[in-house]
N, C-alpha and C positions, 0 to 999 in steps of 0.2 A: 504494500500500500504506500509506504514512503517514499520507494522510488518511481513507483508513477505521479506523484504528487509532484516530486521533484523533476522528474521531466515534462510535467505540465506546464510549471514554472519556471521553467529554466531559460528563458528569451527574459525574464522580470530579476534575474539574478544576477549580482553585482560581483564582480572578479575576485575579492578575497572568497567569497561567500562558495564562486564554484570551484575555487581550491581545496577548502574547506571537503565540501562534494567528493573531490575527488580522490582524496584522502583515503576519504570512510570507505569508498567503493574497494577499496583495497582488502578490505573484511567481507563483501560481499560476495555469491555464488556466480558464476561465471555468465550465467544469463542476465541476471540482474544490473550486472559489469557490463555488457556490451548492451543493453538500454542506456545506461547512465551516458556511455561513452558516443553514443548516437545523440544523446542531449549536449556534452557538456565537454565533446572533443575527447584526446585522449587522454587516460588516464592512467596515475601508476602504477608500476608494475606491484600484481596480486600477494600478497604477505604467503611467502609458502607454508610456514607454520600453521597458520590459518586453515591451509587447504588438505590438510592431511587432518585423518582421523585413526580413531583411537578404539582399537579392537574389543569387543562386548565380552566382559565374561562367558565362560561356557554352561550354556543349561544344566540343571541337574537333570538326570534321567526322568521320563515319567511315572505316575505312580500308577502301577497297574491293576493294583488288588485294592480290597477292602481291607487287606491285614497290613499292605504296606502305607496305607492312611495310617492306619490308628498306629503303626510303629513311629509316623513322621510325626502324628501329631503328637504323640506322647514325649519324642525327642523334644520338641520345639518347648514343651513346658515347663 
């Protein structure tokens, strides 16, 4: 929502302000990035930390019975 806001507006924004812009686009998703960059010229280059993610623990197995319920929930208390 804020960056179509922003490229709504962005013929009404004043040069620090699309600096400002273009900044932040740096933390944004790479579609997001090439909107902003259609509004407000080019932009710098993407924070790689930013764009890398960070692997999910691994599932516990499921629970398949009615006996391994009442063992998990009895663990849990």
């Amino acid at each position: 929502m804020a960056v179509r806001i922003a490229v709504k507006l962005a013929r009404h924004t004043v040069a620090p302000d699309k600096e400002a812009i273009r900044e932040a686009a740096t933390r944004l998703p790479t579609g997001l990035r090439e909107r902003l960059a259609a509004a407000f010229g080019t932009l710098n280059d993407a924070d790689p930390k930013l764009l890398t993610t960070t692997p999910l623990p691994a599932l516990a197995p499921p629970i398949e019975s009615v006996a391994e319920l009442a063992a998990e929930l009895d663990a849990g208390a």
